[in-house]
C-alpha positions as semicolon CSV with decimal commas, in nm:
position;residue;x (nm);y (nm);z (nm)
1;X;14,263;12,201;9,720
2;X;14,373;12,440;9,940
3;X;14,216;12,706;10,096
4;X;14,513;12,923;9,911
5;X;14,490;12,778;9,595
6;X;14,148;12,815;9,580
7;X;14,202;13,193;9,631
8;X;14,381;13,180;9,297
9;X;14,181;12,947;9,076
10;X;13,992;13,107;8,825
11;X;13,603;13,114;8,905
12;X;13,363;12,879;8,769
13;X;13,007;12,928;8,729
14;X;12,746;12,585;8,793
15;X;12,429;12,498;8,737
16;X;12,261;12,224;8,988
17;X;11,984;12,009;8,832
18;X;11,834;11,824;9,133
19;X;11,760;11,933;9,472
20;X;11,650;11,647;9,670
21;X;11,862;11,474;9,888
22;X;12,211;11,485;9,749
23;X;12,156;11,789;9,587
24;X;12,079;11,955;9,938
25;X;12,391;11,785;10,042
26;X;12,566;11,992;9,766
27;X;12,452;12,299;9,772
28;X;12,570;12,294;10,203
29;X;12,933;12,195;10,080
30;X;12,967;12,458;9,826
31;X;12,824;12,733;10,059
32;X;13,111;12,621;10,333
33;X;13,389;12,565;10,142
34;X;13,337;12,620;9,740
35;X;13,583;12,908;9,716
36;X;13,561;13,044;9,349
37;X;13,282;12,823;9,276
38;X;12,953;13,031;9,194
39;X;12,624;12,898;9,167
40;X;12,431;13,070;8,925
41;X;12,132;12,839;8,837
42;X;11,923;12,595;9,015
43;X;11,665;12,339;8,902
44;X;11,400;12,076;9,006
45;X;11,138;11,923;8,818
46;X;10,881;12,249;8,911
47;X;11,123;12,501;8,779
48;X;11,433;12,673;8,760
49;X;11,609;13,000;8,925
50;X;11,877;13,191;8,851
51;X;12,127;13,392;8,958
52;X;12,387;13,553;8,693
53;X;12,595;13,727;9,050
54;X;12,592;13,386;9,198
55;X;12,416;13,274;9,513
56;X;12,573;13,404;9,825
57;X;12,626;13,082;10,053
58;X;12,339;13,219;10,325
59;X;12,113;13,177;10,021
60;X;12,230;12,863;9,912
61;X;12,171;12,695;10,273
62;X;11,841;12,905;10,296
63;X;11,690;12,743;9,994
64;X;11,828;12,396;10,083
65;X;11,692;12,435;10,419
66;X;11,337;12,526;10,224
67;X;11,360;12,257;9,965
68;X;11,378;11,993;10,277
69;X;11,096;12,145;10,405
70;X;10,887;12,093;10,138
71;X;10,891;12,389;9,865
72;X;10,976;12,367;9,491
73;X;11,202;12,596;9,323
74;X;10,899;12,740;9,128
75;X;10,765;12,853;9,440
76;X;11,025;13,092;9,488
77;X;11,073;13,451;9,439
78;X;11,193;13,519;9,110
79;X;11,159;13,165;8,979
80;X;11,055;13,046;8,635
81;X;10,813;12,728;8,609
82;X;10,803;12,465;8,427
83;X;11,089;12,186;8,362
84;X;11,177;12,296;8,038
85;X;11,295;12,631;8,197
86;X;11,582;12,479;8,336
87;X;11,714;12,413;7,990
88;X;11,678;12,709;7,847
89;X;11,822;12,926;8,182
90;X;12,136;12,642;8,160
91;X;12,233;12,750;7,764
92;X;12,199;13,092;7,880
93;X;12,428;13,076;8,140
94;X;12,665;12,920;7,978
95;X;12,667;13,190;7,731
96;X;12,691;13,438;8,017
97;X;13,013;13,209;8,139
98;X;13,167;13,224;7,780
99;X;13,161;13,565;7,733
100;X;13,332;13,628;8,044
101;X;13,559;13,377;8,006
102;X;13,470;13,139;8,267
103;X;13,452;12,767;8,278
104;X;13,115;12,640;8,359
105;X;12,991;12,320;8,524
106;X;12,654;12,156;8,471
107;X;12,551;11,944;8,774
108;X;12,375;11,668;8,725
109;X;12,152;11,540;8,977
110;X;11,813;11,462;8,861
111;X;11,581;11,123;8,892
112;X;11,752;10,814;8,700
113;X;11,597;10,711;8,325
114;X;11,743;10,382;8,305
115;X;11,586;10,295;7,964
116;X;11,648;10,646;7,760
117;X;11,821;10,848;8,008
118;X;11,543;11,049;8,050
119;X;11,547;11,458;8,082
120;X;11,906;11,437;8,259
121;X;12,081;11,233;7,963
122;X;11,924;11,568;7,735
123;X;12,047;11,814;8,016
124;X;12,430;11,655;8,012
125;X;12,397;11,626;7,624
126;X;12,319;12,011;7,552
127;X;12,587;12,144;7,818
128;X;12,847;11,918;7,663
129;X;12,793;12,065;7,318
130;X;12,774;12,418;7,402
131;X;13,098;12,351;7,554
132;X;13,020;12,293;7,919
133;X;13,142;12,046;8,169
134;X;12,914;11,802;8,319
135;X;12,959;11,639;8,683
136;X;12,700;11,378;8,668
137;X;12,553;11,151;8,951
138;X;12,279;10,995;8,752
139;X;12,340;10,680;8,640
140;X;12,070;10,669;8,300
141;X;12,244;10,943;8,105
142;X;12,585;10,669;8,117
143;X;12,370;10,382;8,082
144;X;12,076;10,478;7,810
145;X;12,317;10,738;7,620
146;X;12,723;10,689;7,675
147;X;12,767;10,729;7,283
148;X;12,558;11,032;7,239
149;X;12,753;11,208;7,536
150;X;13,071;11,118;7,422
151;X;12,946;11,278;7,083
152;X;12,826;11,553;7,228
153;X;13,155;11,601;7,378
154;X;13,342;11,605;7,067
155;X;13,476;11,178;7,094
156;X;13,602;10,983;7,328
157;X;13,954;11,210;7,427
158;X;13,706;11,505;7,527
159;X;13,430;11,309;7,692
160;X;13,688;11,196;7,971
161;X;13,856;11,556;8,013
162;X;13,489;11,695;8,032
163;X;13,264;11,467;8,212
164;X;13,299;11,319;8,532
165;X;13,054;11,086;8,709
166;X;13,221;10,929;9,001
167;X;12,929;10,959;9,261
168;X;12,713;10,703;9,002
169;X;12,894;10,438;9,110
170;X;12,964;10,379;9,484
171;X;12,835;10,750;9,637
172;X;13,164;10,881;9,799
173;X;13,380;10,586;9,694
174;X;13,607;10,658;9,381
175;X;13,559;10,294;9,234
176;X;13,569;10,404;8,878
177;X;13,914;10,618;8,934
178;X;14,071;10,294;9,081
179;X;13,945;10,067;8,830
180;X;14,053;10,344;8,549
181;X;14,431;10,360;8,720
182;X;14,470;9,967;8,776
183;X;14,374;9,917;8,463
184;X;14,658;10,092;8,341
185;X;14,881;9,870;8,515
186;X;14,764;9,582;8,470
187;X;14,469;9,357;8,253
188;X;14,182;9,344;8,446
189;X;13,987;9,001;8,499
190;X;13,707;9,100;8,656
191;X;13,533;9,294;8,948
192;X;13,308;9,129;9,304
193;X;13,062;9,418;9,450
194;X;12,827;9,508;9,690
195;X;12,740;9,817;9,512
196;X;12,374;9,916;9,648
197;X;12,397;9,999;10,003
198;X;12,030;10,025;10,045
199;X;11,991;9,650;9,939
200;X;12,272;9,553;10,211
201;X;12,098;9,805;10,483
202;X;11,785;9,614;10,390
203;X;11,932;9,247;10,427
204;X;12,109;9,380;10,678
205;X;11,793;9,491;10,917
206;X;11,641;9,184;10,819
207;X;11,886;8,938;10,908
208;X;11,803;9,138;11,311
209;X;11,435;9,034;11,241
210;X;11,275;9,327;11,033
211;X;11,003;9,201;10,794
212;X;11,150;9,317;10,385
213;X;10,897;9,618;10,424
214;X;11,012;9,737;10,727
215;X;11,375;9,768;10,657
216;X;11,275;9,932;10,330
217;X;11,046;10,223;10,532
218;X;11,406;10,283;10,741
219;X;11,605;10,270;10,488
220;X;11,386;10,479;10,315
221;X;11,345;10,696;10,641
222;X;11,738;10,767;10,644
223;X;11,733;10,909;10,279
224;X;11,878;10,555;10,154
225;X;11,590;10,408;9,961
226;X;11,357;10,615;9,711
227;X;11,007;10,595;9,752
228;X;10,972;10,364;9,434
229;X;11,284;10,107;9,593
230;X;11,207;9,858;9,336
231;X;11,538;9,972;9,118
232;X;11,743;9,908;9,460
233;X;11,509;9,590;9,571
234;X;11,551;9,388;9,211
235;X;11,886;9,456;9,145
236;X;11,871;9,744;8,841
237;X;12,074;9,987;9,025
238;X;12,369;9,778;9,067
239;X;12,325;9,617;8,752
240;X;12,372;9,980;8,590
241;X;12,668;10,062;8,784
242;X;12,816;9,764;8,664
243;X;12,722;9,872;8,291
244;X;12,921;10,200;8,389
245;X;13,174;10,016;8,561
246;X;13,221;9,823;8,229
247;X;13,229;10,064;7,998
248;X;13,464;10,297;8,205
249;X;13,687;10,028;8,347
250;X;13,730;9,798;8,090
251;X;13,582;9,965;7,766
252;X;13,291;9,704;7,708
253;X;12,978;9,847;7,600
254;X;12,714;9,625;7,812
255;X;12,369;9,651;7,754
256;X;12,182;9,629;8,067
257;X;11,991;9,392;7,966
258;X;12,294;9,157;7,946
259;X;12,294;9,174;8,337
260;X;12,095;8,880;8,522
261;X;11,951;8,986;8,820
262;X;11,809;8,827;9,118
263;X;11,556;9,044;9,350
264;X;11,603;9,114;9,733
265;X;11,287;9,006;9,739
266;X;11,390;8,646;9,718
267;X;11,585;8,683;10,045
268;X;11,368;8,458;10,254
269;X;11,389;8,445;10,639
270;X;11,527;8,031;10,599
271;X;11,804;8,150;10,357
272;X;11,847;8,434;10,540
273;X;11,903;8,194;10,854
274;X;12,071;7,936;10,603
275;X;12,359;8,189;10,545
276;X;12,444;8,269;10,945
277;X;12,400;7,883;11,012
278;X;12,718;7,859;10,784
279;X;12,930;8,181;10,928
280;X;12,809;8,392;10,633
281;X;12,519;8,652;10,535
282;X;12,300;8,728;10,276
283;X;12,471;8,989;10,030
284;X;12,315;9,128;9,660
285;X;12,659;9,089;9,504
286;X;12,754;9,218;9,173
287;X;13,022;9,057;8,939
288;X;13,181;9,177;8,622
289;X;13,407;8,839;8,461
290;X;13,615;8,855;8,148
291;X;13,662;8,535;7,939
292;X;13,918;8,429;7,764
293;X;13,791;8,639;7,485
294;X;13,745;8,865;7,614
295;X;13,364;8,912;7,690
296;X;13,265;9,062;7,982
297;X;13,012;8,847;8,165
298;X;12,782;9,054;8,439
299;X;12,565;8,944;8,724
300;X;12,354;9,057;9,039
301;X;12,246;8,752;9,207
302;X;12,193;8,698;9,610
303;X;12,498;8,503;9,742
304;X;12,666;8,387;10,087
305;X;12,914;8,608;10,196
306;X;13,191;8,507;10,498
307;X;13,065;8,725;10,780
308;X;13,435;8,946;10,805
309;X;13,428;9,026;10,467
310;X;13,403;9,363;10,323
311;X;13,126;9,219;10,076
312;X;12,927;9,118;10,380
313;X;12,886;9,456;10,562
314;X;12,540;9,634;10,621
315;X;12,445;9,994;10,724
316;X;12,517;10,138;10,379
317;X;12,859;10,019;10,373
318;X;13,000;9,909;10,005
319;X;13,277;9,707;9,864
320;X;13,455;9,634;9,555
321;X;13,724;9,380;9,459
322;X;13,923;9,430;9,173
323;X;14,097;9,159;9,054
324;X;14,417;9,221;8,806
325;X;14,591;9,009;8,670
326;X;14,984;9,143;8,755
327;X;14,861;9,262;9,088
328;X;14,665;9,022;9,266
329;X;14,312;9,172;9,413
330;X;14,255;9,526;9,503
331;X;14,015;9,608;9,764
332;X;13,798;9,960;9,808
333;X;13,544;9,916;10,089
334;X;13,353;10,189;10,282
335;X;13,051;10,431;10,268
336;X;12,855;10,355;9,930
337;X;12,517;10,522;10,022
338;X;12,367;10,838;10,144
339;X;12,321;11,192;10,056
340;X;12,671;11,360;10,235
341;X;12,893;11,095;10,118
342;X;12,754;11,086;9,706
343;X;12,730;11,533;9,768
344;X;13,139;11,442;9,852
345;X;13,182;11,266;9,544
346;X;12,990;11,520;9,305
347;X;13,229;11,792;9,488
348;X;13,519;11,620;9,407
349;X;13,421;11,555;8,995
350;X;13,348;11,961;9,022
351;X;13,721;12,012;9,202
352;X;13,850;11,822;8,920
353;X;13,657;11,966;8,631
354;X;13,711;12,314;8,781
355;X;14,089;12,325;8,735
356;X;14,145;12,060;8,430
357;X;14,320;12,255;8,143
């Protein structure tokens, strides 16, 4: 958008659940070039605080600034405490939005749930029936509780004009808006990955000599790992962006369960050596394949990639390779980890959100 038309969009009001890394990210975009986007609520697991005026963008990279130094939103002046108070401040500001006819935008950025959704599937739930829109980077609200979204939504038609959750798959890449558009173009047989970039950063540093556990400290040092990296080490992370990936690409509902996995852990220094001896490396690669009827089978096992391929690159660097049936493979490689490039992704879901009809 440009600066011009942003002058005459309407305004929108949002609501931020998640400060760490990406949401920190965020909040620095918004304050440097969110024209007519006000942020009128932020929340971490401590607590919540709100604005109704909006935060001025010196506040918003003021508390970011704090937040990576250490303090919780309930620390702050004016804050309330508690989780729950998040919830409660969100329905209220949507109301406030509402009544003066605004659109409003709950961001979702809290922890992953994987096996309910956790607190941020209930967050996106209750904005999307009062009405809101939801930009959502978790991936456990999509994987634990796509139906009850779309329901909350209103069906399947208002889900997709409401809710947008590019950055869950791929950080800044837009895999599912490619997969979405060649789908419409042409049947889809399937989908190779290398969808975590933490596990590639990891095989990566290990393949120049780094014992498993201290590639995972760097990664972890560079904001690419959590502090838990077992979702990332044994393959649940891109197993649930594949579940989104199916779902949202080619309308399968996958249970995650369905996806075998094999751990980075298993990534032994002779295997490791194994794949260079033969002009390849070491990749956690994730496959979506459609039968012939149409089943979608899904995978995350470790496999020997040719060294030039996308699939093969390290550093945080992702890949995916779309392969249609009318239009021969489709390849989207770059960036796929890291808190700038998913904060770019989340801005562009609010961009869109913020001016659909």
């Amino acid at each position: 958008m440009t600066r011009e038309a942003a002058q005459d969009a309407p305004c929108v009001d949002l609501a931020i659940a998640g400060m760490g890394n990406v949401g920190r990210a965020l909040a620095t975009i918004i304050a440097h070039q969110g024209a007519n986007l006000r942020v009128v609520l932020i929340g971490d697991s401590s607590g919540s605080l709100a604005d109704p005026n909006g935060f001025s963008p010196f506040s918003l990279v003021d508390l970011a600034a704090q937040k990576g130094s250490g303090a919780r939103i309930a620390d702050l002046s004016g804050a309330a405490s508690g989780a729950a108070s998040y919830e409660a401040a969100l329905c209220d500001a949507i109301e406030r939005a509402r009544a003066g006819k605004r659109r409003f935008i709950h961001v979702e950025l809290g922890p992953t749930e994987l096996s309910h959704g956790g607190s941020a599937r209930s967050r996106c739930e209750r904005a999307l029936k009062k009405g809101a829109r939801v930009a959502c980077a978790a991936k456990g609200p999509l994987v634990a509780g796509w139906e009850a979204l779309v329901a909350a939504a209103g069906g399947e038609t208002a889900f997709w004009e409401n809710a947008r959750f590019s950055a869950s798959v791929g950080a800044g890449l837009p895999l599912i808006e490619v997969g979405r558009q060649l789908a419409l173009g042409s049947p889809l047989n399937g989908i190779v990955a290398a969808l975590n970039g933490t596990s590639n950063l990891v095989l990566g540093l290990m393949e120049e000599g780094a014992t498993l556990e201290e590639a995972v400290r760097l990664a972890q040092s560079l904001g690419m790992a959590e502090a838990d990296p077992a979702n990332d080490l044994d393959g649940w992370d891109q197993a649930a962006k594949l579940v989104i990936l199916a779902r949202a690409v080619f309308g399968v509902a996958l249970p995650l369960e369905a996806v075998e996995r094999e751990s980075v852990r298993n990534a032994s220094a002779t295997r490791l050596a194994d794949a260079h001896t033969s002009g390849c490396r070491l990749r956690a690669i994730g496959r979506l394949r459609r039968s012939d009827d149409g089943k979608l089978a899904a995978s995350v096992r470790l496999e020997k990639v040719p060294m030039l391929s996308p699939l093969a690159s390290g550093g945080g660097n992702a890949a995916a390779l779309f392969d249609t049936a009318w239009a021969g493979e489709v390849l989207v490689s770059g960036r796929g980890a890291g808190p700038r490039e998913t904060a770019s992704a989340v801005y562009r879901d609010i961009r869109i959100l913020a001016r659909g009809t």
